[in-house]
C-alpha positions in Angstrom: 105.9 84.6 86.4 108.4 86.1 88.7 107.4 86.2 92.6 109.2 87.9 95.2 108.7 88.0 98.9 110.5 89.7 101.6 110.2 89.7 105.4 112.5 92.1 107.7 112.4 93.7 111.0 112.8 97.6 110.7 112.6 99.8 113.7 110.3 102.4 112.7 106.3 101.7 113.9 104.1 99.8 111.6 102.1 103.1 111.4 104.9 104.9 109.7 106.0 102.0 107.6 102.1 102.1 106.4 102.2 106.0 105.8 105.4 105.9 103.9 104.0 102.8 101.1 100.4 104.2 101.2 102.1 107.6 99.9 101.8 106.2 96.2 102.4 110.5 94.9 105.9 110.7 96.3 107.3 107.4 94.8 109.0 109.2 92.2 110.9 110.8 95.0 112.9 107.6 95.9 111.8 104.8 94.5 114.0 103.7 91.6 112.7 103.0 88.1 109.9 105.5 89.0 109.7 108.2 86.8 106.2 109.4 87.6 102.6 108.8 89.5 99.7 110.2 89.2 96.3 109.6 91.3 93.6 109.2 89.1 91.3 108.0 91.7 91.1 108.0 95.9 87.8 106.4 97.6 87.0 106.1 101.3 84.6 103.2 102.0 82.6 102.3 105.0 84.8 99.8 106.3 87.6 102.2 106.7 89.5 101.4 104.0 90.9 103.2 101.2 91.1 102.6 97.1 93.4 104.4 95.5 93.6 104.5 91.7 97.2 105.2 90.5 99.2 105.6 87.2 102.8 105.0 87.8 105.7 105.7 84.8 108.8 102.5 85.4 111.6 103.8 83.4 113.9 101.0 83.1 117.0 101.0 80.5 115.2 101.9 76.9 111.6 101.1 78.1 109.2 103.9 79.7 105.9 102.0 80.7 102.8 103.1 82.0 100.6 101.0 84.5 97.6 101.4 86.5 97.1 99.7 89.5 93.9 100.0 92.5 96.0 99.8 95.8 93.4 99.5 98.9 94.8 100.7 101.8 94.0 99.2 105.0 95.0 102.0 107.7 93.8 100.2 110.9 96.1 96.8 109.7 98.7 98.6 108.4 98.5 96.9 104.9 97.7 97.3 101.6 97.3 95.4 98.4 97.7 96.0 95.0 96.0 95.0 92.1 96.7 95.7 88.2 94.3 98.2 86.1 96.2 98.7 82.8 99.7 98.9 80.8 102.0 96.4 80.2 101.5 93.7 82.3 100.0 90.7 81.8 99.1 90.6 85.2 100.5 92.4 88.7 99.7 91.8 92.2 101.5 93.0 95.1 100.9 93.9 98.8 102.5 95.4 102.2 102.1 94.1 106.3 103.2 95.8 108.6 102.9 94.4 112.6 104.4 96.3 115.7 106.9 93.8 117.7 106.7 93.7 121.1 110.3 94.6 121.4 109.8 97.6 119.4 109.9 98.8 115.9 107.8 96.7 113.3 107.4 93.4 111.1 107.5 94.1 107.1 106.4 92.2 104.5 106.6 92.4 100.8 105.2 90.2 98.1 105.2 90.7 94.4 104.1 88.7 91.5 103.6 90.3 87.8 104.4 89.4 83.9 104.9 92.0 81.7 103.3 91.2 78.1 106.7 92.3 75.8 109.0 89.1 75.9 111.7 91.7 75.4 111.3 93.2 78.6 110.3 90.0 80.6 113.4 88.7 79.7 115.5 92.0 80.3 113.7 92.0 84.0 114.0 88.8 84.5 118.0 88.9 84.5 118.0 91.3 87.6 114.5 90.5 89.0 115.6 89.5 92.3 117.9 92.6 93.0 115.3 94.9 91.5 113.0 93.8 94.0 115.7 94.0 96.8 116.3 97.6 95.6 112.7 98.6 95.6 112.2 97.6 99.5 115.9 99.1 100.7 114.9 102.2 99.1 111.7 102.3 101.4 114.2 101.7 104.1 116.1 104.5 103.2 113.2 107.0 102.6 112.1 105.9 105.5 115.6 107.1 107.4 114.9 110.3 105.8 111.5 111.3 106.8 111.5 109.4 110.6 115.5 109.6 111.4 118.7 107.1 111.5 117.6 104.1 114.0 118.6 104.2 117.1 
């Protein structure tokens, strides 16, 4: 039901914009509403890319969810999509792009589109959705002025 999309210019590479998403364990470090995450589950295929099965805990108000998700990670494009397993959703899919510019630092995108299956909290979300998501990707931003340094 709700979508989001986002498209910035950041000036960090689109390798380390990659690394930073694709670190699904250390969400709960900085990534609000995250309470947890747990890897149930990480395959390397043949055509270089990576599955990743995940749990991740959203605590958000009086709700404390559960939800699976398979992200495959694309290293050599610097993307990666998600797809829902299990929990509360009715559906969830999301992904990442990340392109060097020529001018330096890198291209990011964002999409998300989910339902949750509780009315209640659809609705609750629904208020704030767009915010929420804005929140989510400026705290990527911000880790991401942590672990590679204030731009320059």
């Amino acid at each position: 039901m709700p979508t989001h999309s986002e498209s910035r210019n950041m000036p960090y590479t689109a390798a380390q914009m990659y690394a930073l998403v694709s670190d699904v364990a250390r969400y709960p470090e900085f990534l609000p509403w995250n309470s947890a995450a747990r890897i149930r589950k990480r395959t390397e295929r043949p055509d270089g890319s990576i599955l990743l099965e995940a749990d991740l805990v959203i605590s958000f108000k009086v709700f404390r969810e559960k939800f699976g998700s398979r992200a495959t990670l694309w290293p050599a494009e610097n993307r990666l999509d998600v797809e829902y397993l299990d929990g509360p959703f009715k559906y969830l899919k999301s992904w990442w792009r990340f392109a060097d510019l020529p001018e330096g630092g890198c291209k990011a995108e964002f999409f998300v589109d989910f339902e949750f299956r509780n009315a209640i909290l659809q609705k609750v979300i629904g208020v704030v959705f767009d915010e929420a998501m804005r929140r989510i990707v400026r705290a990527f931003e911000e880790r991401a002025k942590v672990l590679y340094g204030p731009a320059a």
